[in-house]
C-alpha positions in Angstrom: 0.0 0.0 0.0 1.8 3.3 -0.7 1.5 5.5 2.2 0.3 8.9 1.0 2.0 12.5 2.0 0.1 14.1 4.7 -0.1 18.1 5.1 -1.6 20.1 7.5 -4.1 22.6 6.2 -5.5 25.2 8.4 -5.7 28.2 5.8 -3.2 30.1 6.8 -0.4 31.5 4.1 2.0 29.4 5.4 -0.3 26.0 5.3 -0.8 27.2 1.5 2.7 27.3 0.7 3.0 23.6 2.2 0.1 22.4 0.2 2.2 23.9 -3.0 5.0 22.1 -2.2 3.3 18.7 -0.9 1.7 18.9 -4.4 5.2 18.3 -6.1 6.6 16.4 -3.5 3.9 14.1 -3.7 4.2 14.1 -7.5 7.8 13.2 -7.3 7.1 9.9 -4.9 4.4 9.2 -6.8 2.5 9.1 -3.6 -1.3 9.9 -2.9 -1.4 13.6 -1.1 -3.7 13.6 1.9 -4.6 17.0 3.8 -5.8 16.8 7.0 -7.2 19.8 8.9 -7.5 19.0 13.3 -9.5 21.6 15.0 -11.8 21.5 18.0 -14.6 23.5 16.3 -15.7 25.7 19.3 -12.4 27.0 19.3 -11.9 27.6 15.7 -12.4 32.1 14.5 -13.0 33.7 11.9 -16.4 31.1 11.1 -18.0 31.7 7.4 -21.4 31.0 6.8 -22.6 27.7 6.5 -26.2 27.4 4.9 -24.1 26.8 1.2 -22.1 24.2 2.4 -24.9 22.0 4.4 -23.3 21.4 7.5 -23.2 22.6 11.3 -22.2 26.1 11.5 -19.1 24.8 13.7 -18.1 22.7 11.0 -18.0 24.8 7.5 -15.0 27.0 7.6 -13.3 23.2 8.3 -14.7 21.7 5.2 -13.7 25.3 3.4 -10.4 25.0 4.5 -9.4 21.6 2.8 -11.8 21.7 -0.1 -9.5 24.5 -0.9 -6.9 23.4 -0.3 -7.6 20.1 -2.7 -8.5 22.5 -5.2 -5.2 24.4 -4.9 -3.0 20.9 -4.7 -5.2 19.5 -7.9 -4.2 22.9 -9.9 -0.6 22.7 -9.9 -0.6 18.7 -10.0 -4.1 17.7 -12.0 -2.6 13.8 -12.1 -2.4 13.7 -8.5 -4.6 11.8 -6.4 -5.9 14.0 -3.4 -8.3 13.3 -0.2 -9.3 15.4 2.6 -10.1 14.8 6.1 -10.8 17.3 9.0 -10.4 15.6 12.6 -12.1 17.4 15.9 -9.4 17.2 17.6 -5.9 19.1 18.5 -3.8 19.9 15.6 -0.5 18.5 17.6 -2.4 15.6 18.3 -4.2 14.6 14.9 -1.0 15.2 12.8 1.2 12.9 14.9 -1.5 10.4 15.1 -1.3 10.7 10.9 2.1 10.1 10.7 1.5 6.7 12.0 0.5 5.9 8.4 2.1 9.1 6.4 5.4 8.3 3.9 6.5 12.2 5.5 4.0 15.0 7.1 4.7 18.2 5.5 3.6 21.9 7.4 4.0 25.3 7.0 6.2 27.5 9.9 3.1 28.9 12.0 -0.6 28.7 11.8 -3.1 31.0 11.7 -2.7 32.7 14.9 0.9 33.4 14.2 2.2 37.2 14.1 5.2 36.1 12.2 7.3 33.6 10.9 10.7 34.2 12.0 10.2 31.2 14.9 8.6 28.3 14.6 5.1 27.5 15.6 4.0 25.1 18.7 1.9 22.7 16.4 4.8 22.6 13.7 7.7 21.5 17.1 5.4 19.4 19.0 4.8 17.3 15.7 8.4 17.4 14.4 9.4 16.2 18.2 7.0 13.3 18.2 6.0 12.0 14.9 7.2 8.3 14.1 7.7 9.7 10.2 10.2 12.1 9.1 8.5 15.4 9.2 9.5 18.6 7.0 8.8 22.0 8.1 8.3 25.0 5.2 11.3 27.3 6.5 12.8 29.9 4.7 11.9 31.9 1.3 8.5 29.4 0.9 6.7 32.2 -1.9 9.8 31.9 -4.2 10.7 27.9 -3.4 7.4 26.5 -3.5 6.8 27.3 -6.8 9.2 24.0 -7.6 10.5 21.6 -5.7 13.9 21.9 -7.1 15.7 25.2 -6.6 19.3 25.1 -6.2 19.2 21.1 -7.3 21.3 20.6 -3.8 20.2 18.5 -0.7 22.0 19.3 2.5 22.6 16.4 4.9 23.9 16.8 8.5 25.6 14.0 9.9 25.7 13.8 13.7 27.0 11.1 15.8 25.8 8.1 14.3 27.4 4.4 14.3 26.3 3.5 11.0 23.9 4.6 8.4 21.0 6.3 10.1 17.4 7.1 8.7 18.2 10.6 8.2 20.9 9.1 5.6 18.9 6.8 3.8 15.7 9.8 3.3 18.1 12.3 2.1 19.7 10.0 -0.4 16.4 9.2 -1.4 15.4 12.6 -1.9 18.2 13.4 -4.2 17.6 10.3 -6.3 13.9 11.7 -6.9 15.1 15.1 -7.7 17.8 14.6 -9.3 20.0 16.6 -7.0 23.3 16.8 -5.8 23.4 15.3 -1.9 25.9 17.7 0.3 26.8 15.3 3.5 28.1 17.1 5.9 30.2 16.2 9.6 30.3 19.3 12.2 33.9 19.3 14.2 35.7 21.4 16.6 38.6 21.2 18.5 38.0 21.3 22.4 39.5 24.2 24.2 42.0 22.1 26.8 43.4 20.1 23.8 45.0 23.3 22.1 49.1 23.8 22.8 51.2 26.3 22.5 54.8 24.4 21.5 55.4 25.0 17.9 55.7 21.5 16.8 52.2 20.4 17.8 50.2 23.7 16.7 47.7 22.0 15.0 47.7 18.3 15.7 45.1 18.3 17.7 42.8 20.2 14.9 44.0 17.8 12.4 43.4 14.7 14.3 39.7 15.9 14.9 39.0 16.7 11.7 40.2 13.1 10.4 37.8 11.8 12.8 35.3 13.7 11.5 35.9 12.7 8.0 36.5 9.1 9.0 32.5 9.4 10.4 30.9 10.6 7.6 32.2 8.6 5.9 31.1 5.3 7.9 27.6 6.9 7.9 27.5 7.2 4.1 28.8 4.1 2.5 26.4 1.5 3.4 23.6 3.9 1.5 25.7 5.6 -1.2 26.3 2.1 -2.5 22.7 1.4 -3.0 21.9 4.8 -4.7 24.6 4.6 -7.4 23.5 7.4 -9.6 23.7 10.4 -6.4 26.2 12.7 -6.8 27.5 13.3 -3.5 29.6 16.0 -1.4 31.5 14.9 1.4 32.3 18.1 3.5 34.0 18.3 7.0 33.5 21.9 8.5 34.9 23.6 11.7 32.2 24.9 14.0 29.0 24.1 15.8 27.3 22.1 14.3 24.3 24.5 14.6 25.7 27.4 12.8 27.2 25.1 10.0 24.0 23.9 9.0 22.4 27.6 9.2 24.8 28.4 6.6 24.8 25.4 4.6 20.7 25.4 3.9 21.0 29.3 2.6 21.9 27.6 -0.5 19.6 24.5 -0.4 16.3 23.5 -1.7 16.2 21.0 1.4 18.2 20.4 4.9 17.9 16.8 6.5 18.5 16.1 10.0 18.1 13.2 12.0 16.5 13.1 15.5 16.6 10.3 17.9 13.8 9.0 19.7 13.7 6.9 22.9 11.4 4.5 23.8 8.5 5.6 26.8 10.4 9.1 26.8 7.0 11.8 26.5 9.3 15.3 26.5 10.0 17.0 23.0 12.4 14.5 21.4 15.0 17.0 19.7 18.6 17.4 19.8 19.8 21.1 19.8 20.7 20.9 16.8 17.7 20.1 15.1 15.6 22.8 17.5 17.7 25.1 15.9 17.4 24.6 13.0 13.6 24.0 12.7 13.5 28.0 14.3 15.9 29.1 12.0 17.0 27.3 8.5 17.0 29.7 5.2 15.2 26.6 3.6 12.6 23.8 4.0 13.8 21.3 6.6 13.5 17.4 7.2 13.4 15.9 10.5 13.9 12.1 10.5 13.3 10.5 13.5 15.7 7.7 14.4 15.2 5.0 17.2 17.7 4.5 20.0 
């Protein structure tokens, strides 16, 4: 059964730019598109009338919200096979509960009630903490990138500390396959502060040594997958420096930034490394969260 590409619709701007780029993502996989709007009517504003649309007054603006948002996915992808579904329940709750049986959930930065988009919203980091499914957030420029789903035709992959090929690695190779893209892996390193020296015949051996294990990780990380996706064009890149502010720079030049994010079994607190918390807040592009088991 192919598991169809889930976004959340709420009718917001930025909900609408992750319908537009669900549409082509969906396309790409060759994947069924489903968009699912969770709301507890009573607390839903901004209610239009509901005589034309023959349901409870509650309900209508619900039923508004993804019929037009099928209408907008079916424009820019007529081929594509779309449902709808609006749950009564909290958004956090309802999306996560999707992704049980979602190839990838795809939302915008904040929803309706958001007065800007330079942080990210508490549905969008409640669901990119929890979900089983990898989870990608519409960060960055969304009016100029989701008008295709290749931009820059480069994939940015950050490799954490990982003993062998992670999730993360598999779904960004995949990615790069469907779009044809080039795949940027790249390790994070510093050198800690009490390994530094003064003497002049060992400035730098300590910098060297961490940056050879940081290249000897990604690659172990990357083998096992590259060898299965033959036709990937792939960058192997060490880089000094938090691993946070790497990646920030790296996705300024991306059409899409994957991370992984580990999750551990009975643990109910928002399942994200600092790194990817970050990022999610602050990436100049879209950004995948793949969870990965302990």
């Amino acid at each position: 059964m192919e598991l169809p590409l889930v976004v959340g619709a709420d009718g917001s701007e930025p909900s609408l730019r992750a319908v537009d780029w669900a549409a082509e993502e969906a396309a790409l996989r060759g994947v069924p598109l489903r968009l699912v709007h969770a709301s507890l009517w009573e607390r839903y504003e901004g209610a239009a009338s509901a005589e034309d649309l023959g349901k409870p007054s509650e309900e209508a603006p619900a039923y508004g919200i993804v019929d037009s948002a099928a209408r907008r996915a079916r424009g820019r992808q007529p081929d594509l096979k779309v449902s709808t579904e609006v749950v009564p329940d909290e958004p956090e709750y309802a999306l996560v509960r999707e992704g049980r049986h979602a190839s990838a959930l795809v939302l915008g930065t904040r929803g309706r009630g958001g007065i800007a988009e330079l942080l990210l919203g508490s549905v969008s980091l409640t669901v990119a903490a929890h979900a089983t499914c990898p989870v990608i957030v519409l960060r960055g420029r969304q009016d100029e990138r989701a008008q295709s789903v290749t931009h820059h035709g480069r994939i940015v992959l950050g490799v954490g500390d990982v003993a062998r090929s992670s999730a993360a690695v598999s779904f960004a190779f995949q990615e790069a396959e469907r779009r044809g893209a080039v795949l940027e892996a790249v390790r994070a390193w510093q050198c800690p502060a009490h390994e530094t020296t003064d003497h002049p015949l060992l400035v730098g051996e300590p910098a060297h040594l961490h940056e050879r294990r940081a290249a000897e990780a990604l690659e172990a990380a990357l083998n096992e997958v590259a060898a299965e996706h033959p036709s990937v064009k792939v960058h192997r890149r060490t880089a000094e420096g938090p691993a946070r502010k790497v990646l920030l720079d790296a996705s300024a030049t991306a059409d899409l930034l994957v991370v992984g994010s580990r999750r551990q079994e009975g643990h109910f607190g928002l399942q994200l490394g600092r790194v990817a918390h970050t990022v999610l807040h602050h990436s100049a592009c879209p950004i995948a969260v793949v969870p990965q088991r302990s």
